[in-house]
C-alpha positions as CSV (number, residue, x, y, z in Angstrom):
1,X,-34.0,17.8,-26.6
2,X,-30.0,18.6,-27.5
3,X,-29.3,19.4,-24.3
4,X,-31.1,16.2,-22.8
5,X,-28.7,14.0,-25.5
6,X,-25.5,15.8,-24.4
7,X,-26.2,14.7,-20.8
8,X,-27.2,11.3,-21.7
9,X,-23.9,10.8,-24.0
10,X,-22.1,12.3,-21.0
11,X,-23.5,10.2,-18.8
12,X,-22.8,7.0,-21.1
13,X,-18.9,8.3,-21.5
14,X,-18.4,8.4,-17.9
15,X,-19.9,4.9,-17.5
16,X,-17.8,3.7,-20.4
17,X,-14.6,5.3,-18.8
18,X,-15.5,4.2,-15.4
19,X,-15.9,0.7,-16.2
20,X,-13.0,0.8,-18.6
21,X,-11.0,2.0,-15.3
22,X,-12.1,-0.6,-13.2
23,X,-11.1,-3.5,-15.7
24,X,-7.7,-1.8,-16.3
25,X,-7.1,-1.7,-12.1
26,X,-8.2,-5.6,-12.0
27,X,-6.3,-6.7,-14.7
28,X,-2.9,-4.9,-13.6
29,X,-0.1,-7.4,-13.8
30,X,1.3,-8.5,-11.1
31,X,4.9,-7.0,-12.3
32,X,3.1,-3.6,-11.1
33,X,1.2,-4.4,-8.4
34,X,4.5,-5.5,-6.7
35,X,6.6,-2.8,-7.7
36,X,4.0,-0.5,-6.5
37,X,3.1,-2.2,-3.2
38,X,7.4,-2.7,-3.0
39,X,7.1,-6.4,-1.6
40,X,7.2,-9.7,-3.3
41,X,5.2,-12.0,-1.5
42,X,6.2,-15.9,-1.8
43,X,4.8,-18.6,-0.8
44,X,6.6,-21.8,0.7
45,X,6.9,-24.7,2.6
46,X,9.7,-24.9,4.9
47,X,9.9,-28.4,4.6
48,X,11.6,-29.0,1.5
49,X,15.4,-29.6,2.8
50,X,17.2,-28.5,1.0
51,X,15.3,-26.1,-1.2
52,X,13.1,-24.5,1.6
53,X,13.8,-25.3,5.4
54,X,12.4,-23.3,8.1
55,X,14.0,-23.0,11.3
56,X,11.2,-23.4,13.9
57,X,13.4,-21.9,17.2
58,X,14.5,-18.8,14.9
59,X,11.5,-18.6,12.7
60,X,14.0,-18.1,9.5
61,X,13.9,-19.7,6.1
62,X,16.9,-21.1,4.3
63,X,17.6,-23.0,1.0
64,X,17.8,-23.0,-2.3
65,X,14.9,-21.8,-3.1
66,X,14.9,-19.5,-0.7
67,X,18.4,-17.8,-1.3
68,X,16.6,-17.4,-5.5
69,X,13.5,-15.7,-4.0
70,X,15.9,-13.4,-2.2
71,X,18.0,-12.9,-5.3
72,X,14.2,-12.0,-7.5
73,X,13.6,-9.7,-4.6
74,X,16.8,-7.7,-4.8
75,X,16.7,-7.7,-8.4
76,X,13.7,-6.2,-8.3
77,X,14.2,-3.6,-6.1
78,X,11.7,-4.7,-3.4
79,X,11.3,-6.3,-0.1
80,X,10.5,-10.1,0.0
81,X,7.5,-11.5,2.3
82,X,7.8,-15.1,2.7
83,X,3.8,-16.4,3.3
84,X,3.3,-19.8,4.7
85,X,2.0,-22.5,1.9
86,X,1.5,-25.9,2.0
87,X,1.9,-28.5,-0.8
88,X,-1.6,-29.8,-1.1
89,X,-2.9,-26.2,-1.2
90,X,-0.3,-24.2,-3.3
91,X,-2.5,-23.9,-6.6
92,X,-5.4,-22.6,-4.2
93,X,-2.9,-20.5,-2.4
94,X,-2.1,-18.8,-6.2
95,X,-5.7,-18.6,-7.1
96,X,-6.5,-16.8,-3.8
97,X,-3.7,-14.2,-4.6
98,X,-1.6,-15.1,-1.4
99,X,0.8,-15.0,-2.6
100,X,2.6,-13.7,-5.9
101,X,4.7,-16.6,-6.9
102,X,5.7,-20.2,-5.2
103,X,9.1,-20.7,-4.4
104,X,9.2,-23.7,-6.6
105,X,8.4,-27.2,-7.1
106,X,7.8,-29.5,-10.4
107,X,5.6,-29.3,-13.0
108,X,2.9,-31.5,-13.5
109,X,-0.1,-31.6,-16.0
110,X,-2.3,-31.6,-12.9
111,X,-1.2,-28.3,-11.4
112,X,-0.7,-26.9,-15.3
113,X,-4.7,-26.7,-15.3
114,X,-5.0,-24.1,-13.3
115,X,-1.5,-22.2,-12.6
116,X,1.5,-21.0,-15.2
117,X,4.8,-22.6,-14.7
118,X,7.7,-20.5,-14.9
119,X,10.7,-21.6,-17.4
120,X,12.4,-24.5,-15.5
121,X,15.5,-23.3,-13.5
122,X,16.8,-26.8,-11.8
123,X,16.2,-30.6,-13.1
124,X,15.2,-33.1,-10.9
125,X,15.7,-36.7,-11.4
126,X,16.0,-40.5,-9.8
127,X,19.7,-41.1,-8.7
128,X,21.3,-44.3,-6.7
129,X,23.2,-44.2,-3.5
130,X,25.6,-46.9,-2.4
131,X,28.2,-47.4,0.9
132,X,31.5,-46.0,0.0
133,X,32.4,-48.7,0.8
134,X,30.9,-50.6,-2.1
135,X,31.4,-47.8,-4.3
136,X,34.1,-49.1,-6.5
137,X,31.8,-52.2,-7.4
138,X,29.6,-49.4,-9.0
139,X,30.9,-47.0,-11.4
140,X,27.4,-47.0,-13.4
141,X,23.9,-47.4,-13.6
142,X,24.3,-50.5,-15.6
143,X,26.4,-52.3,-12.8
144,X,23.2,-52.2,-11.3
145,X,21.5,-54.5,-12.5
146,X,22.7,-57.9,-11.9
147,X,21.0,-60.5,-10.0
148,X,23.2,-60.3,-7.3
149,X,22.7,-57.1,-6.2
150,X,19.7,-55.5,-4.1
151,X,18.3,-52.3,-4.5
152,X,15.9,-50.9,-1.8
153,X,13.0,-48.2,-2.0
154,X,10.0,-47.7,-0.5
155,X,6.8,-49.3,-1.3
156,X,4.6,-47.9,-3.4
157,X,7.1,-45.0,-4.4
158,X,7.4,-44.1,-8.4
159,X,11.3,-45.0,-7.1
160,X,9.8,-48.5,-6.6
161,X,8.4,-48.3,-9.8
162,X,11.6,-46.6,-11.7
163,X,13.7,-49.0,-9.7
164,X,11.9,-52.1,-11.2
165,X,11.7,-50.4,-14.4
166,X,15.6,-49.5,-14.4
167,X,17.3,-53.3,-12.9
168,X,14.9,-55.8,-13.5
169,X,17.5,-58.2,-13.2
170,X,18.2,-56.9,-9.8
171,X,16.7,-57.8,-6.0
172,X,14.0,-54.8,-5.4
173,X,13.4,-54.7,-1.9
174,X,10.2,-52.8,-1.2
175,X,10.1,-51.6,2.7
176,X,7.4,-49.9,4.2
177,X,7.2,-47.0,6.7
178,X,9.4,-46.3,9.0
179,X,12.0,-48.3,7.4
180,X,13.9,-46.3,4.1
181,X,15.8,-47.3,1.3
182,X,18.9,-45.5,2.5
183,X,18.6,-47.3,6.1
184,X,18.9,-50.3,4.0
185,X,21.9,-50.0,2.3
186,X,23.6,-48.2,6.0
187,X,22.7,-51.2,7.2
188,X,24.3,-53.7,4.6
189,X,20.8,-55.5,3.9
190,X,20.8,-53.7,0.7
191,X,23.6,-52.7,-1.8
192,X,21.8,-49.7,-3.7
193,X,18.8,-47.4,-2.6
194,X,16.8,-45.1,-5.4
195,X,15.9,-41.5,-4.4
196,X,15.9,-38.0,-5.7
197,X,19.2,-35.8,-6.5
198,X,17.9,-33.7,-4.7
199,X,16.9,-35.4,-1.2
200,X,20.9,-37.5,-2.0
201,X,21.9,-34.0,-1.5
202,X,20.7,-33.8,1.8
203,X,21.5,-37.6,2.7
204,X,25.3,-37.7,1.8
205,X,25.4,-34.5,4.2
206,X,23.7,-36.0,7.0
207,X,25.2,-39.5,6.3
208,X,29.0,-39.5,5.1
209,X,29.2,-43.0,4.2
210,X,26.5,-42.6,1.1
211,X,27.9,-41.8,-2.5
212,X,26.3,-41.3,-5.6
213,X,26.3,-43.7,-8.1
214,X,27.6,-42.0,-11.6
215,X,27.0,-37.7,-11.5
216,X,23.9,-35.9,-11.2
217,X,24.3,-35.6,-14.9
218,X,23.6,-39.1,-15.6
219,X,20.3,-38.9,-12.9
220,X,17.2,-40.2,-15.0
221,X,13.5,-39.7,-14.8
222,X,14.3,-35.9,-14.8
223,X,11.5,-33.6,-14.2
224,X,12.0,-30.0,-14.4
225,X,11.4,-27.7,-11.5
226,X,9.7,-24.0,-12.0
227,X,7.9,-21.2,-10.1
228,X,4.2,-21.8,-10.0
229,X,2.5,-18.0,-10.6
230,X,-1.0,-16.9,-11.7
231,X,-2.3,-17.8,-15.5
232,X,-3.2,-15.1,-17.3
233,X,-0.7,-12.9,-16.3
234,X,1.8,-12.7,-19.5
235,X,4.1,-9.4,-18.3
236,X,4.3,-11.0,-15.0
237,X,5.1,-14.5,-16.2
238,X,7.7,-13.5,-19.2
239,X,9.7,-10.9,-16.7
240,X,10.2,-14.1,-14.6
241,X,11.4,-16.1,-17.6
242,X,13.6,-13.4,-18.2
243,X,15.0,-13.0,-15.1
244,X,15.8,-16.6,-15.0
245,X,17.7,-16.8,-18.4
246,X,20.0,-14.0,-17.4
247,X,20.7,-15.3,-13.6
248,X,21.2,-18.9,-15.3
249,X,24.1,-17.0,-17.9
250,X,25.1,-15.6,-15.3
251,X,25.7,-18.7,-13.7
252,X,23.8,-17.9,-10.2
253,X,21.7,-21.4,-10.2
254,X,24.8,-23.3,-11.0
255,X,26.4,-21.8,-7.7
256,X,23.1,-22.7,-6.1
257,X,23.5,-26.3,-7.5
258,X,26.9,-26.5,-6.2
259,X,25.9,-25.4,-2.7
260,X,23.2,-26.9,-2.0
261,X,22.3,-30.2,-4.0
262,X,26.3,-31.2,-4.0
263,X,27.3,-34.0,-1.9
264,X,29.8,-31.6,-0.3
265,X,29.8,-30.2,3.6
């Protein structure tokens, strides 16, 4: 009968450790499954100019986002393996494990449900654009809003809304599809056009004539921009917060803002 409860307790203690195994392997963070597999893999658009663009004839990514997921990489001492996302399926990309991380975007409540958001590493925000030409006429958001002046966006934009919101003594064109706001104001039918600090990055490049209203300082309606990764995973999560408070000390985003959201060629 002893010998019949030693094998049954043995039997129970391997189950116990077997199991116990098992739940330790599934619940491995993330941290050491890509130190031990040595490749970060990152999910991304390639259609975010200029945070992640992907050069169809070469098949190569470039960006902002893209030159930070390099940086991570290196920092970690692994190889980087960009996979192909797209918006409307990034949370189900994370879920699935296809990838380790997102190469960023903004947070919202929606996506918060079922992902972790990194620290914030950029802000995001409504800015206006105006001709050079007119530039003088305004120095500042307030000099805006006069009657006098139009400001175009595209309908049924939350820059239509913010632009209502923010001149309501102003003329708000609303254009539709394939007309823009910044076509607008190129074309003199408009003197201001609302849009993202992040897209006028891209549009005073590829148009000259465009200038920012104010600094990117003064932008409003900011939303802060992170690095969606799996919930649950605290090591994972708080070694990518710490990674971006020492590269922002170290000043490495600010570069990144100066390269690629500044108005310069």
């Amino acid at each position: 009968m002893k010998k019949i409860r030693i094998a049954v307790l043995t039997a129970f203690t391997a189950t116990v450790l077997l199991a116990t195994s098992g739940a330790l392997s599934q619940t491995k963070s993330k941290l050491n499954q890509i130190l031990e597999r040595g490749t970060l893999r990152v999910g991304t658009t390639g259609d975010f100019n200029p945070m992640s663009i992907k050069d169809t004839a070469t098949n190569t990514l470039t960006g902002f986002d893209i030159e930070a997921m390099n940086q991570l990489a290196t920092d970690m001492g692994v190889k980087v393996e960009y996979v192909p996302a797209e918006w409307a399926t990034l949370v189900n990309g994370i879920v699935a494990d296809r990838f380790d991380i997102f190469s960023g975007a903004s947070i919202s409540m929606a996506r918060a449900k079922t992902v972790a958001f990194s620290d914030p590493y950029i802000f995001a925000g409504a800015v206006p654009l105006v001709s050079k030409k007119a530039a003088a006429k305004f120095p500042t958001w307030n000099s805006i809003n006069q009657p006098t002046v139009t400001v175009a966006v595209l309908m049924g934009t939350t820059f239509e809304q913010q632009a209502r919101s923010h001149f309501p003594k102003a003329k708000i064109r609303a254009v539709e599809k394939p007309a823009t706001g910044y076509q607008e104001v190129l074309a003199g039918r408009a003197q201001i056009t609302l849009t993202s600090n992040v897209e006028a990055a891209t549009l005073m490049k590829t148009y000259p004539d465009l200038q920012m209203v104010g600094t990117s300082a003064e932008m409003r309606n900011k939303r802060p921009f992170a690095y969606p990764m799996p919930q649950g995973d605290d090591v994972w999560l708080t070694f990518v917060n710490n990674w971006i408070a020492l590269k922002q000390a170290e000043g490495f985003f600010t570069a990144l803002e100066s390269k690629w959201l500044s108005a310069q060629k």
